[in-house]
C-alpha positions in Angstrom: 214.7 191.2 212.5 212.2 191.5 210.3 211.3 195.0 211.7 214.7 196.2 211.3 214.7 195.1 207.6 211.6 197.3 207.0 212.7 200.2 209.0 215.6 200.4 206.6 213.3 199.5 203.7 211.3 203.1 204.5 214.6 204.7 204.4 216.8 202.8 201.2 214.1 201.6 199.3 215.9 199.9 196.6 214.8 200.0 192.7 214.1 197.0 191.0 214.9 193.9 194.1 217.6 192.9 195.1 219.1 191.4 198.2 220.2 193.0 201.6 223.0 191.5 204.1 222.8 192.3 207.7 224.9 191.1 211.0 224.1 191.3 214.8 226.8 192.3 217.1 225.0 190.5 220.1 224.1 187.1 218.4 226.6 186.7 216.3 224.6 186.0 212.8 224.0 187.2 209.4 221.1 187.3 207.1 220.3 187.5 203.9 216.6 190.0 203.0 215.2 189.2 199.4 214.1 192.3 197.9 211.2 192.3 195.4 210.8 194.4 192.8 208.7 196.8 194.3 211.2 197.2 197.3 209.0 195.2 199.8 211.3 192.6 201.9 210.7 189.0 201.5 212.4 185.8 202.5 215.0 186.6 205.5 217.6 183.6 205.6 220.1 183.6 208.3 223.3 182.6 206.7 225.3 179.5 207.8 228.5 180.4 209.3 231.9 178.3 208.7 233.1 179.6 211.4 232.0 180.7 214.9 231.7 185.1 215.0 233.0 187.1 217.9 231.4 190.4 218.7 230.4 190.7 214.6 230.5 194.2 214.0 231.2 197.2 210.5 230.2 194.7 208.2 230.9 196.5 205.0 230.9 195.5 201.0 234.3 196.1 198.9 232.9 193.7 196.1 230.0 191.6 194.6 229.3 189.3 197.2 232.6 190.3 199.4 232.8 191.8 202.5 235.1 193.1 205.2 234.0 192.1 208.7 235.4 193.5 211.7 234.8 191.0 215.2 235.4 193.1 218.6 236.0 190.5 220.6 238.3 188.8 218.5 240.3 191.6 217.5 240.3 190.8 214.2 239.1 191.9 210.4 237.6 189.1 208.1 237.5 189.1 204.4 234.3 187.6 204.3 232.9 185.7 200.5 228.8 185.1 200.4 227.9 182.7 198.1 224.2 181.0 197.3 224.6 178.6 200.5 227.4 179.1 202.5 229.3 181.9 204.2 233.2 181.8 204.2 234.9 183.6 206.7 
């Protein structure tokens, strides 16, 4: 994971930190990558889920924090709210 967090570092290297969500289609999961200032990744925290994901897949942002989440096998899109310790589906 971590790999994948720097390959998209070289590519979007963000100005001034910040933080990076990511999902896996295969297992099911979501991090959070800290950002530093100088665009370098840091702590990767896998997010706790409140809900079992199916086939987690286009995991995109509409707002601060907010997400739409689209699960394959479940045929179903998720509003999806990220806040400092839990993950609301």
């Amino acid at each position: 994971m971590k790999q994948l967090a720097t390959d998209w570092h070289s590519r979007h290297r963000p100005l001034g930190g910040g933080i990076l969500y990511a999902n896996s289609v295969t297992s099911n999961q979501i991090w959070r990558f800290g950002i530093d200032r100088s665009g370098l990744i840091g702590t990767i925290t896998p997010l706790t889920l409140a809900q079992p994901l199916k086939s987690a897949d286009g995991f995109r942002l509409i707002r601060a924090n907010g997400f739409l989440l689209a699960e394959n096998a479940a045929g179903r899109l998720d509003e999806v709210s990220i806040a400092r310790r839990l993950f609301h589906a």
